[in-house]
Structure formats: structure tokens, C-alpha cells
C-alpha positions, 0 to 999 in steps of 0.5 A: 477465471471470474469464479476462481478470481471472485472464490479467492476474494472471498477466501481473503476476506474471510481470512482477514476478518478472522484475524482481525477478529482474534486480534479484538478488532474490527474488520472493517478497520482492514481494507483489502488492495487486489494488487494487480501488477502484472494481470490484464484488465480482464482478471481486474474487471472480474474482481470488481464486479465482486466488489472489489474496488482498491487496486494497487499496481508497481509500475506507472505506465501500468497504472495508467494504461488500465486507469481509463479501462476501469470504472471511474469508482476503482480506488488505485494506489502506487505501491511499487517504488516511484521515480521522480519523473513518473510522479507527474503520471500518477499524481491525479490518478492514485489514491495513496502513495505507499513508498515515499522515502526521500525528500526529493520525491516528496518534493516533486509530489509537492510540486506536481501535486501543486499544479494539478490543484490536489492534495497528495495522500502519502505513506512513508515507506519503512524497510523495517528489516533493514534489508539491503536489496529493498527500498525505504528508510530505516526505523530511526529516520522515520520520525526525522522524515516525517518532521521535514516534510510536515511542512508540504502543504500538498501532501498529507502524511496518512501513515507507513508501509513496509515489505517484510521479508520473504518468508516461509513461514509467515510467524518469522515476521510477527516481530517486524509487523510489531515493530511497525505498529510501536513505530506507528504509535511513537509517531502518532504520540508526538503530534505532528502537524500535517502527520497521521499514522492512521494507515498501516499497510503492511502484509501481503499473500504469504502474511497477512494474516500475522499482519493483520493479528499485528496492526495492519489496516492495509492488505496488499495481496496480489497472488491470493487473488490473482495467481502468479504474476504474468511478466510476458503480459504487455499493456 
């Protein structure tokens, strides 16, 4: 399991840095989330020792039913989508929110975020196809949303995220991925306060690649590195 986990890793990495190389950029601009939903602490702890330290999980008890397993320098980001009532579980443990996209989840990242003394890291989570069965907010909100919670002086907006559509062929979401990026951009030109639009985190196993050609300085793979997702594993 450790070789095929630490052979897959690299395959990604390598992956990456030649997109990123054909897009003029530079890899280290694009960093690699092992989305570990789903796997035992065993397939995450043989992606670590080869280096691997962004991990990115769906669900809050799993999340932290593996945080006191890891090393204390293992990186975790929320990147499912997050009920109000789990926000206090999470709030100490994540680096990044990616799915932010209503006002009364910022305000209860607010709030927690608040008691616990910290600044909360956050990206608004953008539905860029407008598809009905997923989460997030239409292209034409974001900017509204960005500007009412500019004001949450315990959380700092770092950029988007998006879910493209599933696809067979990753080319079909090029125009998404380039949609994010000129959104990215139209915000960052308006100079928000308390607003950045460093953070692109869009791409997953099927494209990445196209993501990373279009912007993305956030890969989130999850199958890439870990094979198909386990549902009958119980923490």
C-alpha cells in the first residue's frame, strides 16, 4: 500500500508541475490537498512520510477523529460542505475553509472563531456551472458576498473554490476553470477590505491537469493518490 500511495503522489506531483510548466508558471505556486475522505489513518500516514502534509477531508467527525492521530505538522482543510453546528468542531483544527457560501455560516465561523481567540481562513465556495445538486453560490453573487462579510473581523477571505462538473473528458471544463480565474481576478481589482483572491482551489482527479493549465493554485485529489473511496471504513 506505502509504495503504491508514495508511486501515485509522485505521479501527481509530477503532473502538476507539467501543467503548471505549460501554462508559464511556476509549481511551487500550486499546492497539492491528498483528499483523504473516506481512508484509514494508515493510507494517510504513508502519504505523509513521503511528504506529503495538506490533507483535505468532507466530513467533520472525520476530520477529527484522525486530527490526534496525525503529526502535530499535518495541514487540514474542510473542504466538504459544513453545517452550522459542526463549525465549532472544526474551527482550531483546519487551515482553510473552502465552502463558505451563506452568510449564516460566516457568521457562526465569526462567532466561534471568536471564542477560540483565532483568525479563520476562508474561501467562498462558487457552484461555476450552476448546477442544481451541488452547493454554493452563483457567479453573479460572489462579489455581493464577499463585500458583506468584509466586515468579520475573524475571518479572512484568501480566495474561491469550485466542484466542476463531472466529466469524461477533463477539456469540457477548461471554460469553468477559466471562468473562476476571470472571477478571481474581477474581485481582486475591486480591493476589498479584508478580501484576497490568492487562493484558487479548483481541480480534482479526472482534471486537474486543465485546472491547474487555467489558474488553480489548489489541487484537491483524492482518488489520484488513494484509490476509490472506501464507505464501509468506520472511524
Amino acid at each position: 500500500m506505502e509504495s503504491r500511495i508514495a508511486e501515485n503522489i509522485e505521479w501527481v506531483r509530477e503532473r502538476v508541475a507539467a501543467a503548471a510548466k505549460r501554462a508559464g508558471r511556476d509549481p511551487k505556486e500550486v499546492t497539492l490537498i491528498a483528499v483523504s475522505k473516506t481512508k484509514p489513518v494508515e493510507m494517510l500516514s504513508a502519504a505523509y512520510v513521503v511528504g506529503e502534509r495538506q490533507f483535505g477531508e468532507n466530513k467533520v467527525q472525520e476530520l477529527c477523529a484522525k486530527f490526534p492521530v496525525m503529526p502535530k505538522d499535518t495541514v487540514w482543510h474542510m473542504i466538504g460542505h459544513l453545517q452550522t453546528n459542526k463549525v465549532r468542531q472544526v474551527i482550531d483544527k483546519v487551515a482553510l475553509i473552502h465552502s463558505v457560501d451563506n452568510i449564516k455560516l460566516a457568521q457562526v465561523i465569526q462567532s466561534e472563531a471568536e471564542k477560540k481567540g483565532r483568525i479563520c481562513n476562508v474561501l467562498l465556495e462558487v457552484n461555476i456551472a450552476e448546477e442544481n445538486s451541488k452547493y454554493g453560490l452563483s457567479p453573479s453573487e460572489v462579489e455581493k458576498f464577499a463585500r458583506e462579510i468584509a466586515g468579520f473581523d475573524r475571518i479572512r477571505v484568501c480566495g474561491l473554490m469550485t466542484v466542476a462538473p463531472f466529466t469524461e473528458n477533463p477539456e469540457e471544463n477548461r471554460e469553468y476553470f477559466r471562468q473562476m480565474k476571470r472571477l478571481a481576478v474581477d474581485i481582486s481589482a475591486k480591493n476589498i477590505d479584508n478580501v484576497s483572491m490568492k487562493v484558487l482551489s479548483m481541480g480534482m482527479t479526472g482534471d486537474y491537469e486543465v485546472a491547474v493549465e487555467e489558474g488553480a493554485t489548489m489541487v484537491r485529489i483524492g482518488t489520484g493518490i488513494f484509490g476509490e473511496r472506501e464507505y464501509n471504513i468506520k472511524e
